[in-house]
MARVOLUM-553918 format. One record per residue: residue in one letter; y, x, z of N, C-alpha, C, O in turn. Coordinates in steps of 0.05 Angstrom, whole numbers, plus 5000, padded with zeros to 4 digits. Each point is the difference from the previous one (the first is absolute). Layout:
N
AYXZYXZYXZYXZ ...
! end
This chain:
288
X819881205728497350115000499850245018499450234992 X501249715037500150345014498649835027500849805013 X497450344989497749965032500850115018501550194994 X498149765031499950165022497650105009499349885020 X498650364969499350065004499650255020498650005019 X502850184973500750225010500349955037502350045009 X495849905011500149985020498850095014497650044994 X503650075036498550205012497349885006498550195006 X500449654996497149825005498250164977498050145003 X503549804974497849904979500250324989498250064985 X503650135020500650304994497350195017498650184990 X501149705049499050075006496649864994498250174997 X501449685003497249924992498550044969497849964992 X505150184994498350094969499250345012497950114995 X504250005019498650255008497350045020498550194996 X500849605028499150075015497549884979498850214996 X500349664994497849914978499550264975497850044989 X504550115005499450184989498950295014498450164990 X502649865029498850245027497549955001498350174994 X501349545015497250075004498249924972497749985009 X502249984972499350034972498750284995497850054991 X504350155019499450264993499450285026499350244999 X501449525023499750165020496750005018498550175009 X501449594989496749905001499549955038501149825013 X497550344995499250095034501350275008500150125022 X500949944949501050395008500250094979498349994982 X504850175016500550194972497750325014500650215012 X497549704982498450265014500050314983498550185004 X503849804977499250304991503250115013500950224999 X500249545013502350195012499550025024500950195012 X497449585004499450035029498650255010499950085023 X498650074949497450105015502450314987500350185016 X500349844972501850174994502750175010500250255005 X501349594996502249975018500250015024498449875013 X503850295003499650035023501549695017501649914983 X498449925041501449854998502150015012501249795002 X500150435010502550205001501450004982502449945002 X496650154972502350144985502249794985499649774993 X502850405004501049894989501350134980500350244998 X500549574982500150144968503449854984501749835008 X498150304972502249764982499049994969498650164989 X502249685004498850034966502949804993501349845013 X498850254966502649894968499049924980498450134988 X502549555000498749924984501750144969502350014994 X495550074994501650174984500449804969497749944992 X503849984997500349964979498850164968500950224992 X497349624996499050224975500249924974498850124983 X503049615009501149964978502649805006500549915022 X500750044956503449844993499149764998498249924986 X503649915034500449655000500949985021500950185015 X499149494990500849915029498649995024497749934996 X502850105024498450065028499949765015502049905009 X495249974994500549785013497750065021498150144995 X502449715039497550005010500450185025498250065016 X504550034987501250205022500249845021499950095023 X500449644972500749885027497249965013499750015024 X498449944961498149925003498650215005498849875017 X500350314984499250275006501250005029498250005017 X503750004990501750045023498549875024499150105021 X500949584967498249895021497149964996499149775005 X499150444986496950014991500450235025498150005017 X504550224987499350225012499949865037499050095020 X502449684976501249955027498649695016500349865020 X498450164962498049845007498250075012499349885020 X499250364969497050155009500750165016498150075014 X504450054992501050145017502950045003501450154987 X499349675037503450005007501150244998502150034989 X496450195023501250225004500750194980501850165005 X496949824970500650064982503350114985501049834985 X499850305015503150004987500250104967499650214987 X501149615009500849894965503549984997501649825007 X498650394982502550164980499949894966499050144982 X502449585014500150014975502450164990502250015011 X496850134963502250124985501649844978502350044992 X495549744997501349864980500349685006499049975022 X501749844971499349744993499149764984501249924979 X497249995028498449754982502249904978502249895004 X496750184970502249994973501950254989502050014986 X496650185029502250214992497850194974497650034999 X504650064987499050064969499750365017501350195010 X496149724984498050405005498850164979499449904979 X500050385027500150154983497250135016499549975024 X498950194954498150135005501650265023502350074997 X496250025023500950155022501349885023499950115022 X501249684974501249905020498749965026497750074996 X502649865026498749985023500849715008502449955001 X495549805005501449795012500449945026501449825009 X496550415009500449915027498750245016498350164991 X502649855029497350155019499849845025501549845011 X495750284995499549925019498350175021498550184993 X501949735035499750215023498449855009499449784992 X499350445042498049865004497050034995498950154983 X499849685037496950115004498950034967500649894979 X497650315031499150134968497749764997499649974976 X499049895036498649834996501049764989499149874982 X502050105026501849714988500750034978498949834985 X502650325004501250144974498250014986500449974976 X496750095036497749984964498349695009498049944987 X502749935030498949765004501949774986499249774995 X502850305002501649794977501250074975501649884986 X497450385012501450174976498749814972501449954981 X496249965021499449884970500549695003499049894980 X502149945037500249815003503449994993501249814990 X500150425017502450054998500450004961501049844984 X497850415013499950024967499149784979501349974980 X496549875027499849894992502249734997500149934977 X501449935038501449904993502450144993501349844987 X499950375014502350094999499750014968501649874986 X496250305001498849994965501549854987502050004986 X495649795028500349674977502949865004501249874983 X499350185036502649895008502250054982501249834988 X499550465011501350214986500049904972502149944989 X495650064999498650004968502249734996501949994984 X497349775039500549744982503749955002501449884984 X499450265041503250025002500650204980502249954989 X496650285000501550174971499949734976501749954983 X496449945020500449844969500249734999499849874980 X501050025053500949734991503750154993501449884983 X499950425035502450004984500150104974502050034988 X495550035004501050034964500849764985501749954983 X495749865035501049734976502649805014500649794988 X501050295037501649885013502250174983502349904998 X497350324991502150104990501249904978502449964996 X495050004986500049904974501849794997501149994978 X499449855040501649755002502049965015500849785007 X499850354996502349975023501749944992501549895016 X499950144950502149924991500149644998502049884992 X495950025014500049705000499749935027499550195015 X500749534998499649775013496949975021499549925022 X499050234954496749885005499050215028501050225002 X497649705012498650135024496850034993498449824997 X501450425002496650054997498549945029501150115020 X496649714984497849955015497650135002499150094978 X499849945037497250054997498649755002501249785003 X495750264997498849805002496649955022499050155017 X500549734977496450035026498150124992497649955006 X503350314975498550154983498550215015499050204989 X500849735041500050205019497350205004498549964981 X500750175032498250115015499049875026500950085021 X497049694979499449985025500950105024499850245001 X501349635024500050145022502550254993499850205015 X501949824970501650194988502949915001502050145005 X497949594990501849834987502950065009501950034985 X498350005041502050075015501450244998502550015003 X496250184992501450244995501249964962502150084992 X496449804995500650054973501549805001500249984975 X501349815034502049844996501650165012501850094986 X498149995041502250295014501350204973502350024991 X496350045006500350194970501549944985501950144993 X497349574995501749874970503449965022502350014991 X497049965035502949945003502050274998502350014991 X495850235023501550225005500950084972502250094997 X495749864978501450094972502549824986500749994976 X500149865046502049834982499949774990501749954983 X496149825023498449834984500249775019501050075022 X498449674976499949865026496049954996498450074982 X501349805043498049865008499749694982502049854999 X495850094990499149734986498249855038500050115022 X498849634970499649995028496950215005498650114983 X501449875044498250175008496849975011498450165009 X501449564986497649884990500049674988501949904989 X495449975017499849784992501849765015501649854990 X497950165026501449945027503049915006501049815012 X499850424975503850025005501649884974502450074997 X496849814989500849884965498349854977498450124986 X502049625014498249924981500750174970502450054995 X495850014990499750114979497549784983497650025004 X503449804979498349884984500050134970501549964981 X495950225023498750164966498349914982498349825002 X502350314977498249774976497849805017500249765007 X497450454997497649935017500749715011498649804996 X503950215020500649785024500149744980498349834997 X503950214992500649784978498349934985499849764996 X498450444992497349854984498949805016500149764997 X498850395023499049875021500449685014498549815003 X504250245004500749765004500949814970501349795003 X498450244990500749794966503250044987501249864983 X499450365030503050064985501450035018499449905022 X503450294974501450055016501449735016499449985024 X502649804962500249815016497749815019501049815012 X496950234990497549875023500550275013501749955018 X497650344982500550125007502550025031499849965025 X502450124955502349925010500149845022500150095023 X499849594971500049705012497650045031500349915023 X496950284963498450025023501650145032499949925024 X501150274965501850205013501049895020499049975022 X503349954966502549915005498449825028500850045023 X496849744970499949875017498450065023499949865020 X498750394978498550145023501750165010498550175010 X503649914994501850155007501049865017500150085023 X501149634971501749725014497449965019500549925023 X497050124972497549835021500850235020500949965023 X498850264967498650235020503350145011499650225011 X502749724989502749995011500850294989501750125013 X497050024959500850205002502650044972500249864980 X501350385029502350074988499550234978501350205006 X497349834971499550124994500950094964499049874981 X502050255016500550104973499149934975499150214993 X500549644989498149934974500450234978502150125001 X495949974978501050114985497649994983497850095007 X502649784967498449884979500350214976502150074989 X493950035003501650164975499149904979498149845001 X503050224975501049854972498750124982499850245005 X499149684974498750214979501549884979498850104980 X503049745012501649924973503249835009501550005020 X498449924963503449905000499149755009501349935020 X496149844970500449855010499349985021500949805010 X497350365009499150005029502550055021499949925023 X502650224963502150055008501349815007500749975024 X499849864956501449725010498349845020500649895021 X496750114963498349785032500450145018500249875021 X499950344981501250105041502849935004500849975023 X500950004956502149915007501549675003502149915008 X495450014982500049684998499449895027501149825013 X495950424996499449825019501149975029499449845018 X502350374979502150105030498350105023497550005002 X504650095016498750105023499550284992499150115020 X501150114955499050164997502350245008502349924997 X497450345011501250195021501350154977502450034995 X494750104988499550254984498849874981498749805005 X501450304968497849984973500050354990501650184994 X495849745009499050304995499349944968498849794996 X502150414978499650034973499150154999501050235000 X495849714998497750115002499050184979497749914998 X502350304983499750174976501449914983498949924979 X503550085023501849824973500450124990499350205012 X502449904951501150134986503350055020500549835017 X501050364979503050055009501449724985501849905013 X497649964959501549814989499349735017501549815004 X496350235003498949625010501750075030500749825015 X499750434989501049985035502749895005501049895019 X500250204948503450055001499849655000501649885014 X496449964971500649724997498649835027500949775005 X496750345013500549965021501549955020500349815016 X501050454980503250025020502349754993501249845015 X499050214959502649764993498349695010501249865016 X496350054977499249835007500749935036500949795009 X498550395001499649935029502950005010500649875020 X500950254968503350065007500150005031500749805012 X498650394999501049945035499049775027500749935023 X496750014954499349715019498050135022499549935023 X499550274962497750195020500250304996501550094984 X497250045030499850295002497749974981498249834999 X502450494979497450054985499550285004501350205001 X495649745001498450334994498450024979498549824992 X501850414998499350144974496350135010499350185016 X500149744977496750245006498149934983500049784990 X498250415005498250084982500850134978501649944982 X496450325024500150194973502050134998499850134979 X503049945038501850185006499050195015498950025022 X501950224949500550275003502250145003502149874997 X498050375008502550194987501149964982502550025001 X496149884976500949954971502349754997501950004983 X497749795036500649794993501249935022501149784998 X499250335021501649825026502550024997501349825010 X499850344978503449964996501049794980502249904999 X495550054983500549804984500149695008501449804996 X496350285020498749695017502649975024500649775004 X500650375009502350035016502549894989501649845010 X498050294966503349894980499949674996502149874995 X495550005007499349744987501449835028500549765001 X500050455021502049755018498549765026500749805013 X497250364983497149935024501750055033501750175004 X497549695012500850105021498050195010501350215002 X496549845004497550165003498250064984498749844987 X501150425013496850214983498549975023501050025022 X495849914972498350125020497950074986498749894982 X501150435036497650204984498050005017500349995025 X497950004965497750045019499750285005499450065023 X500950194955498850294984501650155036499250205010 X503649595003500850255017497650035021499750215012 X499049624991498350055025496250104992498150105013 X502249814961497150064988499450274981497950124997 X505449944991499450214976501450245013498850204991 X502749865023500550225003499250325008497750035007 X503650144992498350245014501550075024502449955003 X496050185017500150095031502050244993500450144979 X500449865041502250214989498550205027499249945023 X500950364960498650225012500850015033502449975001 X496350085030501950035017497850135018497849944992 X502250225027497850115010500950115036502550045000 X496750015021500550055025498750245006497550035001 X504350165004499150234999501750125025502349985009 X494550225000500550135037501750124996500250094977 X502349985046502250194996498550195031501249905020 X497650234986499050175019502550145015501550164990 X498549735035500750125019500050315003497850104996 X504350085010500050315000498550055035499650235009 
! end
């Protein structure tokens, strides 16, 4: 379950779509302001405790809009920070510096927020087997950085859209008349259309469990809001024939439990939808 996303193409076309989002025809309160001489530095200052994600990415937001730019990181993407800390500076035209400063913050925040707490719940488990996921729980147009994130906190990537993994969900299966039509449909539009692609069927009981296992071809079974007892008999059921993921309705409360039950994957949606921004702010260091 790990994409290749992370590419300089698709890195540079989420920034230059976000520049001009916010940049418009002209950042005009720095144009009309600013001299276009000067040059300045500002430090992104750190203003509360977690993990720092979004440094790399900042790096190339500065070097994008302006090569010339020079970017001093102090810390790195996953490193455990503290209120005061400093994660970077940066030199360079004073215009530029407030022309990507909130395009900068803004992902560096959210980024931050969702890498502090996918490693709380990556921590939670670590004494077991199981790998926490995220999921397409995304932010429009965002998606990319907040999968960046879940990786920098320790977590892997689930796939990264519709596209890259069949996923057949209740919906699907109703839909089609049950998981085996389901399934069988799959399997044979995949063989039409020459593609290689992953299955992963999810289950809402024991016996949906076995019809994904009856009907073959299946990658993953996802145990869709189960009790921790129906999972432990999930697991012995499936014994090794497929990879399983655990999701729905894991919390804090319960993921070490749901972990212990011997799942190969948790996937939370809460890392990319519930978290908080972790405080971070860009502030002028004035030239003497």
């Amino acid at each position: 379950m790990k994409i290749n996303y992370l590419t300089k193409s698709a890195i540079d076309q989420f920034i230059d779509s976000s520049l001009k989002e916010d940049i418009g025809d002209g950042d005009h309160s720095t144009l009309s302001a600013i001299p276009a001489e000067l040059e300045q530095e500002a430090q992104l200052l750190i203003k509360g405790d977690g993990v720092i994600a979004g440094l790399a990415l900042a790096e190339q937001v500065f070097h994008r809009f302006d090569d010339k730019l020079d970017v001093q990181l102090l810390k790195q993407d996953g490193d455990q920070v503290v209120e005061g800390d400093v994660g970077l500076i940066v030199r360079g035209s004073a215009r530029s510096i407030l022309s990507t400063e909130r395009l900068v913050l803004n992902c560096m925040q959210r980024m931050s927020g969702i890498a502090t707490y996918t490693r709380k719940l990556t921590d939670m488990i670590k004494h077991t087997d199981t790998k926490l996921l995220d999921t397409r729980k995304t932010a429009p147009n965002f998606r990319l950085c907040e999968k960046w994130a879940v990786k920098i906190g320790g977590a892997e990537n689930h796939r990264f859209g519709l596209y890259d993994m069949v996923m057949l969900k209740d919906n699907h299966n109703d839909y089609a008349g049950g998981i085996t039509k389901a399934v069988t449909a799959t399997k044979a539009y995949l063989r039409a259309n020459n593609k290689d692609l992953r299955i992963e069927v999810e289950t809402r009981n024991i016996n949906e469990v076995r019809e994904a296992l009856e009907v073959g071809g299946v990658d993953v079974i996802m145990l869709d809001n189960m009790l921790p007892s129906m999972m432990v008999e999930a697991v012995e059921i499936i014994a090794g024939q497929c990879q399983i993921e655990a999701s729905g309705g894991i919390t804090e409360k319960n993921i070490k439990e749901i972990a212990e039950t011997g799942v190969d994957y948790i996937s939370v949606g809460a890392l990319t939808h519930s978290y908080d921004s972790l405080d971070i702010s860009l502030k002028a260091v004035k030239k003497k």
